[in-house]
N, CA, C and O atoms as CSV, one atom per row, in Angstrom:
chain,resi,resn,atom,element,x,y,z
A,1,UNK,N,N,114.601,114.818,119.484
A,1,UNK,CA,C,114.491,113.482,120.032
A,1,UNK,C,C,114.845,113.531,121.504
A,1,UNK,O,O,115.678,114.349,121.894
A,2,UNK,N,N,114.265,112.711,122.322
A,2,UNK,CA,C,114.481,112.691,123.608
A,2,UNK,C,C,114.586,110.990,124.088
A,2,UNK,O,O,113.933,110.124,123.507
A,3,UNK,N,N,115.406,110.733,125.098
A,3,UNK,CA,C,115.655,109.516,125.305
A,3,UNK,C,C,114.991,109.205,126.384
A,3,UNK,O,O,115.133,110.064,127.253
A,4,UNK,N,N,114.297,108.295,126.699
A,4,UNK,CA,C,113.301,107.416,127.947
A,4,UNK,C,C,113.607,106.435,128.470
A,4,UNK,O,O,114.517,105.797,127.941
A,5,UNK,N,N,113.032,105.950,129.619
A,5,UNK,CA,C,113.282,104.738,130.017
A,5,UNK,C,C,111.629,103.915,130.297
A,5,UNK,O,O,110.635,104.371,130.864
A,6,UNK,N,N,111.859,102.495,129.616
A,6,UNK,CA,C,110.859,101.609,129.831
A,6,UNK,C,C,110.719,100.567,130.452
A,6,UNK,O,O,111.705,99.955,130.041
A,7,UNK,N,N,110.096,99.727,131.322
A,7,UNK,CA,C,110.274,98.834,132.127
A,7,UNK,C,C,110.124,97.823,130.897
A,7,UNK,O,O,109.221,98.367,130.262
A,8,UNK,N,N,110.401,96.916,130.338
A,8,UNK,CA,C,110.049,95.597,129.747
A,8,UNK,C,C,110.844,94.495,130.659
A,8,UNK,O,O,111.674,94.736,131.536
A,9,UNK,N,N,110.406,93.325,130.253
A,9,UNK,CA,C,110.580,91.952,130.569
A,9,UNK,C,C,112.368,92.005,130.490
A,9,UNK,O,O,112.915,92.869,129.805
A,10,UNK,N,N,112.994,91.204,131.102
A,10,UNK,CA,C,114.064,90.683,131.222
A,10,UNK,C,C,114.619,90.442,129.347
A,10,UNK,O,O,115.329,91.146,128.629
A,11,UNK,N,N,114.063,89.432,129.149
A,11,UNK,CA,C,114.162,88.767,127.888
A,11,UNK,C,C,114.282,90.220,126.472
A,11,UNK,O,O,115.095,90.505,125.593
A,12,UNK,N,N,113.148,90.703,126.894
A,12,UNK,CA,C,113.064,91.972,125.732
A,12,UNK,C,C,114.170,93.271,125.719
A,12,UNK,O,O,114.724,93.902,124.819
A,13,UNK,N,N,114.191,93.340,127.604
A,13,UNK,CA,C,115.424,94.261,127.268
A,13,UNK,C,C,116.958,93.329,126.879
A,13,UNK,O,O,117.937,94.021,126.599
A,14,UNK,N,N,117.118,91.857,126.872
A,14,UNK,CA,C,118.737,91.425,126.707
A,14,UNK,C,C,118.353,91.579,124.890
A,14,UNK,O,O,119.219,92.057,124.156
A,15,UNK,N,N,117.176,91.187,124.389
A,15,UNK,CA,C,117.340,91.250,122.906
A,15,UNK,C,C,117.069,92.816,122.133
A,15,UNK,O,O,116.925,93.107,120.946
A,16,UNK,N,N,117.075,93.494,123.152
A,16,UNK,CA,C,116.956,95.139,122.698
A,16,UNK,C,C,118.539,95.297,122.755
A,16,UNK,O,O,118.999,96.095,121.938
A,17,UNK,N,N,119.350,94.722,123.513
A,17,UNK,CA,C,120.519,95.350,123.752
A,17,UNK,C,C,121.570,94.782,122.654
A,17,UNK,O,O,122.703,95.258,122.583
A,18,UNK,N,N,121.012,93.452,121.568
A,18,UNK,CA,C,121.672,92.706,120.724
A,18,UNK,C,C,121.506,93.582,119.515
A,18,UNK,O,O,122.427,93.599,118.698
A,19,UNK,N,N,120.031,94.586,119.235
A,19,UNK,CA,C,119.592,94.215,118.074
A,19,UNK,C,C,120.859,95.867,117.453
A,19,UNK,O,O,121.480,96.481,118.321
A,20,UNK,N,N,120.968,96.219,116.135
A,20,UNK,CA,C,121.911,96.883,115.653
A,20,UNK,C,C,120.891,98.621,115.670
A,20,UNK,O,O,119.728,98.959,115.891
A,21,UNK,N,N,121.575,98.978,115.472
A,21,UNK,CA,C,121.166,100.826,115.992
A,21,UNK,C,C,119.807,100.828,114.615
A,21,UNK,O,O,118.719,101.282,114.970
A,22,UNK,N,N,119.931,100.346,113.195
A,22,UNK,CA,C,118.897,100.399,112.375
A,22,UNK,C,C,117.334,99.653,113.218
A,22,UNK,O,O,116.202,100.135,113.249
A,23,UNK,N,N,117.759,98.562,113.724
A,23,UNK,CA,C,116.307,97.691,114.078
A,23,UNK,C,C,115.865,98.824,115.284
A,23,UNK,O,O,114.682,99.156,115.354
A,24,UNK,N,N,116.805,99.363,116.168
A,24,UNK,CA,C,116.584,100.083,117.528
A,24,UNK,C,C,115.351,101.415,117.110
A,24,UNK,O,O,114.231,101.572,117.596
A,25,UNK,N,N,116.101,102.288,115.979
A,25,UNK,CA,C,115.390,103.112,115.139
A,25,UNK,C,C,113.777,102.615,114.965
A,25,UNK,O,O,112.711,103.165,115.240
A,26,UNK,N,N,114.098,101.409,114.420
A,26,UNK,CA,C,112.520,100.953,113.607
A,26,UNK,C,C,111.721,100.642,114.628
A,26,UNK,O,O,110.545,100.409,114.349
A,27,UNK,N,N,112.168,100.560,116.090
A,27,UNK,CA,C,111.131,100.045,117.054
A,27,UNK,C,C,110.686,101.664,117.306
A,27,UNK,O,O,109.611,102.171,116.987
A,28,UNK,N,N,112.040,102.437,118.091
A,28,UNK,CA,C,111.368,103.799,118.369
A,28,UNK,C,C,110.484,104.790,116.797
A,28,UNK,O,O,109.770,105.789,116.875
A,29,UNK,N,N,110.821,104.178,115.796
A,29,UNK,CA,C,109.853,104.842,114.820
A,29,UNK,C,C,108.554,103.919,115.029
A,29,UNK,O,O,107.587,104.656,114.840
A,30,UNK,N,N,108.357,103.325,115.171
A,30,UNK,CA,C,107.116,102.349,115.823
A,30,UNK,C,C,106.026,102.553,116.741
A,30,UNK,O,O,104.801,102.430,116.757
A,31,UNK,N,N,107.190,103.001,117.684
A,31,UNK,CA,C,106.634,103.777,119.161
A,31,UNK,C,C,106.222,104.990,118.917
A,31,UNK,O,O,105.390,105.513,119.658
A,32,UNK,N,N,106.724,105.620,117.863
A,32,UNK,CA,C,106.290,107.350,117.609
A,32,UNK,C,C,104.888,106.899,117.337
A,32,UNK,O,O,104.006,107.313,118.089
A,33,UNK,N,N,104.589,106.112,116.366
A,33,UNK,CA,C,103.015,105.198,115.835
A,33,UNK,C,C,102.329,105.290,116.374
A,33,UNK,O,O,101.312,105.882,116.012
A,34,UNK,N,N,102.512,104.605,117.910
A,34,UNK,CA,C,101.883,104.222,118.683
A,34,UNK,C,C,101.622,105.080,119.181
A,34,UNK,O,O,100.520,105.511,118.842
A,35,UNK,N,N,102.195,105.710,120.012
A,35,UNK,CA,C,101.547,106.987,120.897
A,35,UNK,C,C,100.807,108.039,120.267
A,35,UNK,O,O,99.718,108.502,120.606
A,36,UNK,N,N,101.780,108.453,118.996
A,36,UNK,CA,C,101.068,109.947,118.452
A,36,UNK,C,C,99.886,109.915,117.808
A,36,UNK,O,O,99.171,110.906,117.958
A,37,UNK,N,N,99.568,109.206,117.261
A,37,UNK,CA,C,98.094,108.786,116.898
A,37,UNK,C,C,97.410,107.980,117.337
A,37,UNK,O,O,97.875,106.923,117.764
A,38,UNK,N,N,95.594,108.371,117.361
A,38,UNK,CA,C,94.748,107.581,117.555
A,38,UNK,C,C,94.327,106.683,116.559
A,38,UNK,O,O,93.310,107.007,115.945
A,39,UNK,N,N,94.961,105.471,116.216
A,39,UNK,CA,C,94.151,104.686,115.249
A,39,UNK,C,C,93.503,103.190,115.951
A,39,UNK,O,O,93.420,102.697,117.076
A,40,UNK,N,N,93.245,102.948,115.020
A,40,UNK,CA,C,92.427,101.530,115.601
A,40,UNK,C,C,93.982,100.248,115.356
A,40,UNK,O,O,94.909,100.513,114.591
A,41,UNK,N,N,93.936,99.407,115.891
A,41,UNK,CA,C,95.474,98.730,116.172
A,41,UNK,C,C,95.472,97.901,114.519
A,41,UNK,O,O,96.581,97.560,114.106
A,42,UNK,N,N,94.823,97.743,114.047
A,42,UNK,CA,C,94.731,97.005,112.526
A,42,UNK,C,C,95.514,98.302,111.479
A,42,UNK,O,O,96.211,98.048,110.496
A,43,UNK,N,N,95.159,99.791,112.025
A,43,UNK,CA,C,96.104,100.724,111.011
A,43,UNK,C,C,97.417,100.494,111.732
A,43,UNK,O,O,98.451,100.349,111.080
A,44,UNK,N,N,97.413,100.458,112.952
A,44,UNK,CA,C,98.857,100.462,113.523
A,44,UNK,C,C,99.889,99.660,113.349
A,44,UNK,O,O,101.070,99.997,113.265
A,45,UNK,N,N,99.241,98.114,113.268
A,45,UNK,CA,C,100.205,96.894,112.669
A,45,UNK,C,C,100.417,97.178,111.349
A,45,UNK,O,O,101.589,97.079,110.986
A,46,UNK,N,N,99.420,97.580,110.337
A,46,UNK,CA,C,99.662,97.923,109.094
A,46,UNK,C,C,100.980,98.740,108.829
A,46,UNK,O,O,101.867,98.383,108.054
A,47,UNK,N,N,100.981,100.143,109.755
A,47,UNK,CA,C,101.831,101.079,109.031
A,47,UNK,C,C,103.510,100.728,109.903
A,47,UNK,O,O,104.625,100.718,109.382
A,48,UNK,N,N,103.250,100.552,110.913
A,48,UNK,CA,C,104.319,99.458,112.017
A,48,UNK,C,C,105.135,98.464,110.804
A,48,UNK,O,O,106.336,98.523,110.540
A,49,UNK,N,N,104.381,97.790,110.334
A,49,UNK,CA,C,104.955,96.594,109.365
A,49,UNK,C,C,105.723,97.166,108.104
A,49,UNK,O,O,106.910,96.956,107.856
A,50,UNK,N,N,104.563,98.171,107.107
A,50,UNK,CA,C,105.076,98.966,106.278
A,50,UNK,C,C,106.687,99.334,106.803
A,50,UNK,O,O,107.583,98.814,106.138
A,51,UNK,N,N,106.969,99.953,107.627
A,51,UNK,CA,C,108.136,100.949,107.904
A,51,UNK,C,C,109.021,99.756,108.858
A,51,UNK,O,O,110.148,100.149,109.158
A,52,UNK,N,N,108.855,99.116,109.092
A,52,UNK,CA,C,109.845,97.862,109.313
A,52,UNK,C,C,109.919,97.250,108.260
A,52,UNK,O,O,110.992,96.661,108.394
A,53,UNK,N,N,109.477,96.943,107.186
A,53,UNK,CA,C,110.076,96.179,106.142
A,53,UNK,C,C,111.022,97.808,105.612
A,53,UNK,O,O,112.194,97.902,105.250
A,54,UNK,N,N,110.049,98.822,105.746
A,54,UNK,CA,C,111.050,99.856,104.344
A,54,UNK,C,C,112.721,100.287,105.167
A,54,UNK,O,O,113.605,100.981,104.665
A,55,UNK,N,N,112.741,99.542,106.686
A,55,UNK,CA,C,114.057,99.780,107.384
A,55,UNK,C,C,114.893,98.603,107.425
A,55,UNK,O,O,115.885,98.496,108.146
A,56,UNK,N,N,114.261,97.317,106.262
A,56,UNK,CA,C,114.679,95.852,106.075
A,56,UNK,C,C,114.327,95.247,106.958
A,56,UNK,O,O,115.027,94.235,107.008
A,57,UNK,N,N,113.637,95.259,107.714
A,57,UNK,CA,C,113.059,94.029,108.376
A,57,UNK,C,C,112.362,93.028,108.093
A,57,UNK,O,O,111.153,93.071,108.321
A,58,UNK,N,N,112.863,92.058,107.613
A,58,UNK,CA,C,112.017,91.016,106.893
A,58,UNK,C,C,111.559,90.441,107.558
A,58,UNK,O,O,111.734,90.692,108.751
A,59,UNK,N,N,110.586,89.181,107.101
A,59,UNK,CA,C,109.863,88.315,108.300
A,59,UNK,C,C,111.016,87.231,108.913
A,59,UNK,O,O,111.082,86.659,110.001
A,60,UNK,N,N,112.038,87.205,107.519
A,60,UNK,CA,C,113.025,85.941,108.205
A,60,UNK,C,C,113.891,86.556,108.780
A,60,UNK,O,O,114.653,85.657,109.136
A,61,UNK,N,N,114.466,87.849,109.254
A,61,UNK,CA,C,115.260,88.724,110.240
A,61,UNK,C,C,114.305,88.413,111.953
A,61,UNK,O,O,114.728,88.028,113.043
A,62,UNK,N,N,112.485,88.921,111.336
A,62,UNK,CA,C,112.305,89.097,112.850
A,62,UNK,C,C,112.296,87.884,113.212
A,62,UNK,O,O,113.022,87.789,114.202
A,63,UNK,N,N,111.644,86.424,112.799
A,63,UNK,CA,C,111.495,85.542,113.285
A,63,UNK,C,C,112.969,85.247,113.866
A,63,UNK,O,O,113.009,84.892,115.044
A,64,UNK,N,N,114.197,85.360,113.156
A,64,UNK,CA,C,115.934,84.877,114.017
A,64,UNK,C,C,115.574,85.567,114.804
A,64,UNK,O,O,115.228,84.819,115.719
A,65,UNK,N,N,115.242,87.519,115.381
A,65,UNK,CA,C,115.183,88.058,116.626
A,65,UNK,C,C,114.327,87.446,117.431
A,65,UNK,O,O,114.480,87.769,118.609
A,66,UNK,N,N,113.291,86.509,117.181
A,66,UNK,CA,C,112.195,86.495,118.132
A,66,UNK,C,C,112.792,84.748,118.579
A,66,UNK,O,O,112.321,84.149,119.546
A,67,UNK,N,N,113.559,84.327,117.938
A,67,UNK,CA,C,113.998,82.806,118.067
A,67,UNK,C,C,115.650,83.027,119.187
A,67,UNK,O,O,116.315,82.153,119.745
A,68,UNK,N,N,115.857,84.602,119.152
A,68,UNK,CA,C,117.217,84.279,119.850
A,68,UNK,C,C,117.123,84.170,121.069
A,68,UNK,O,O,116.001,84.547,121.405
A,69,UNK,N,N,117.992,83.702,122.308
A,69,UNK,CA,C,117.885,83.300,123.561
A,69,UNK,C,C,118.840,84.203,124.568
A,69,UNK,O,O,118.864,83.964,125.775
């Protein structure tokens, strides 16, 4: 594993810095998704979603992350 740096929005990095080391995981297992394969973005949300729910991410977890300020 190697650690990076990404420019995001203000907002995304204060709720990156809230969320707990499991959700942090499920984004960078996300990001592995994204980059290492070529799929079309309909497999990507698919298998993205798969492996965020199997790391507990429910829809009523992300919606509180996406509702916090």
């Amino acid at each position: 594993m190697k650690t990076i740096t990404l420019e995001v929005k203000d907002t995304t990095a204060e709720k990156l810095s809230k969320m707990s080391v499991a959700e942090k995981k499920s984004i960078a297992e996300t990001l592995d998704l994204l980059v290492g394969r070529k799929r079309s973005l309909e497999e990507i949300m698919k298998e993205a979603s798969e492996q965020a729910r199997k790391n507990g991410l429910t829809p009523e977890i992300l919606e509180q992350l996406l509702n916090e300020k």
